[in-house]
C-alpha positions as CSV (number, residue, x, y, z in Angstrom):
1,X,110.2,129.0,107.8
2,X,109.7,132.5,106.7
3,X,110.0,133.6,102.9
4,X,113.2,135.3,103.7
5,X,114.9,132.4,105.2
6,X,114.1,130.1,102.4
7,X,115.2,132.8,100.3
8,X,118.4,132.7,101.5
9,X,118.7,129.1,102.5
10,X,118.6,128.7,98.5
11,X,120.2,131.9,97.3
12,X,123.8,130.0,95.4
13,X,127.0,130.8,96.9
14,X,128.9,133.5,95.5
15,X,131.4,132.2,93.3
16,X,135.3,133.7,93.0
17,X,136.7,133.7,89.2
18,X,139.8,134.9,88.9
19,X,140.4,134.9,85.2
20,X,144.1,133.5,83.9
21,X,146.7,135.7,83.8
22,X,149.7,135.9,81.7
23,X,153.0,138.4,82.2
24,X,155.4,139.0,79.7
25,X,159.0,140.2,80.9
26,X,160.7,142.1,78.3
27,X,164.2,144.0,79.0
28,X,164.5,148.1,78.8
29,X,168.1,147.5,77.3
30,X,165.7,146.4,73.9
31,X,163.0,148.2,73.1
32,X,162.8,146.8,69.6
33,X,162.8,143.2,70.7
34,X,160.2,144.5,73.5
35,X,157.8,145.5,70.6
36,X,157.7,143.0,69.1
37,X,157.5,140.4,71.6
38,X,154.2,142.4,72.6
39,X,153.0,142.8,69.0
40,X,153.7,138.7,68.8
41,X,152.4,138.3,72.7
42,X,148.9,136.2,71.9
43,X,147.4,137.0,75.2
44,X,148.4,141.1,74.0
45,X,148.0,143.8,73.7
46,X,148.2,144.3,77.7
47,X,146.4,146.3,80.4
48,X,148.8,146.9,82.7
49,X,152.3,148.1,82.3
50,X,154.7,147.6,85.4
51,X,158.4,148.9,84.9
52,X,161.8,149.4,86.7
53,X,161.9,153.1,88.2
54,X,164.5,153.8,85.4
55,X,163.4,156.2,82.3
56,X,165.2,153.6,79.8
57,X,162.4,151.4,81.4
58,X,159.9,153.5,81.4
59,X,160.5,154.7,77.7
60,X,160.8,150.8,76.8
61,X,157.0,150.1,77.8
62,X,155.6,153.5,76.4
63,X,157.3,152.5,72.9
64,X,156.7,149.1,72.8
65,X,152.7,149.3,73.6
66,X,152.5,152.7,71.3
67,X,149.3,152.5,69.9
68,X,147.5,151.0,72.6
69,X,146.0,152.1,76.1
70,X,148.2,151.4,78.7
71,X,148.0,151.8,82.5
72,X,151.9,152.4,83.6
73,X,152.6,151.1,87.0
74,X,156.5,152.5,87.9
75,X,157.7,149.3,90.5
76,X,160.8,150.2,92.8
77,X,161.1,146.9,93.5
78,X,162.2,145.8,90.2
79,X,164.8,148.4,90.0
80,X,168.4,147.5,88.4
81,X,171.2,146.3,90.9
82,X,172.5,148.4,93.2
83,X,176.4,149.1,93.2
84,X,176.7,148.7,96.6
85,X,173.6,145.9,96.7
86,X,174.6,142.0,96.7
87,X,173.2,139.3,94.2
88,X,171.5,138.0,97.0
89,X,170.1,141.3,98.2
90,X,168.9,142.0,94.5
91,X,167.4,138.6,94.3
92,X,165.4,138.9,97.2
93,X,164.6,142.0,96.6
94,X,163.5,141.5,93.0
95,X,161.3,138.3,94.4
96,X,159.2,140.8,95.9
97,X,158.4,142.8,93.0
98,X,157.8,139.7,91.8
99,X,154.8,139.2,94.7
100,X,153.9,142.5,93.7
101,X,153.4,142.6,90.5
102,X,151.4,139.6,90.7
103,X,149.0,141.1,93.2
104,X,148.0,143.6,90.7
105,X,144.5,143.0,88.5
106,X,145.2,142.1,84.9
107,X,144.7,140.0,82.3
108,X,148.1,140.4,80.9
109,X,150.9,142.9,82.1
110,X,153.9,143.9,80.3
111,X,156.7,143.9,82.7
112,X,159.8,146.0,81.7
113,X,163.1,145.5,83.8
114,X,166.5,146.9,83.6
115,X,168.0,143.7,85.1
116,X,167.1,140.2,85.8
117,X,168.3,137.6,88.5
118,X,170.9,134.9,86.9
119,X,170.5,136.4,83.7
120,X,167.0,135.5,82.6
121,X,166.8,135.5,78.6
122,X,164.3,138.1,77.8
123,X,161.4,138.3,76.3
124,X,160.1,135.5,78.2
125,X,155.7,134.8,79.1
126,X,154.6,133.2,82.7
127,X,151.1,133.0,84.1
128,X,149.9,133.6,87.3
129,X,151.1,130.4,88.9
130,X,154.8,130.6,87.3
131,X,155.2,134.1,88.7
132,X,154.8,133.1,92.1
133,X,157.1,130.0,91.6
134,X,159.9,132.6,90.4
135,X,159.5,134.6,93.3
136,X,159.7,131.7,95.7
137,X,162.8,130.2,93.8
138,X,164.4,133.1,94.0
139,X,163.8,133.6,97.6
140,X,164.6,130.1,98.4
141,X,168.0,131.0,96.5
142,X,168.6,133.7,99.1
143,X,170.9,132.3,102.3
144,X,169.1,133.1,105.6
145,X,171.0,135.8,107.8
C-alpha cells in the first residue's frame, strides 16, 4: 500500500454541521411590536432580514434592527394578498416563500410580512424544522386542481 493510499484510507470523513436556526415572523402593520420582539428575540440580534416587497415591510425591518448590521433580503413570495388572488392561491404561494426563506444561510432571520395565512398572531419564533412543517401544512391546506 502506498503512503498516499493509507493516507487517504485514514483521512476522517468530512463532516456536515448545519448550525440551528431560528426565524422570527414579525408583522409590517407593527413596527413597534417588531422591535421589540427582536430587542427580546434571545437568538437576536439577526443576520438576515427577509421582507414582503412592500415599503411598510421593508421600513418595518430597517427600524426594528436599527442599530445593528443587517443583510435585507426583499422576498416576492411573501407579498400581501392579491385582490384578485384566492386564500388558497396566497397560501400556497406564501408556503413557498416559506421554502425559500428557509433555504437561505443564517443563524437567525427576521422575517417581516404584510400578511399571514389564517391569521398567524405575530411576533411568533420557529426553527429550522418548524419552518418547513408550516410550509408543508399550508400546502397540504391547498385543494389539488
Amino acid at each position: 500500500m502506498s503512503i498516499r493510499q493509507h493516507r487517504h484510507a485514514v483521512a476522517p470523513e468530512p463532516s456536515v454541521f448545519d448550525a440551528p436556526r431560528r426565524y422570527l415572523f414579525v408583522s409590517a402593520r407593527d413596527p413597534l411590536g417588531a422591535a421589540a420582539a427582536v430587542w427580546s428575540w434571545p437568538e437576536g440580534p439577526p443576520d438576515l432580514c427577509v421582507t414582503s416587497p412592500s415599503p411598510e415591510a421593508q421600513d418595518t425591518a430597517g427600524f426594528a434592527s436599527a442599530g445593528h448590521l443587517v443583510t435585507i433580503v426583499v422576498e416576492p413570495m411573501l407579498a400581501r394578498r392579491r385582490a384578485t388572488e384566492s386564500w388558497d392561491d396566497f397560501k400556497a404561494r406564501f408556503a413557498e416563500g416559506l421554502l425559500i426563506v428557509s433555504a437561505h444561510d443564517t443563524r437567525a432571520a427576521l422575517v417581516v410580512c404584510d400578511q399571514f395565512p389564517d391569521e398567524w398572531p405575530a411576533p411568533f419564533v420557529v426553527d429550522g424544522e418548524s419552518i418547513l412543517r408550516r410550509a408543508d401544512l399550508l400546502r397540504r391546506e391547498v385543494p389539488l386542481p
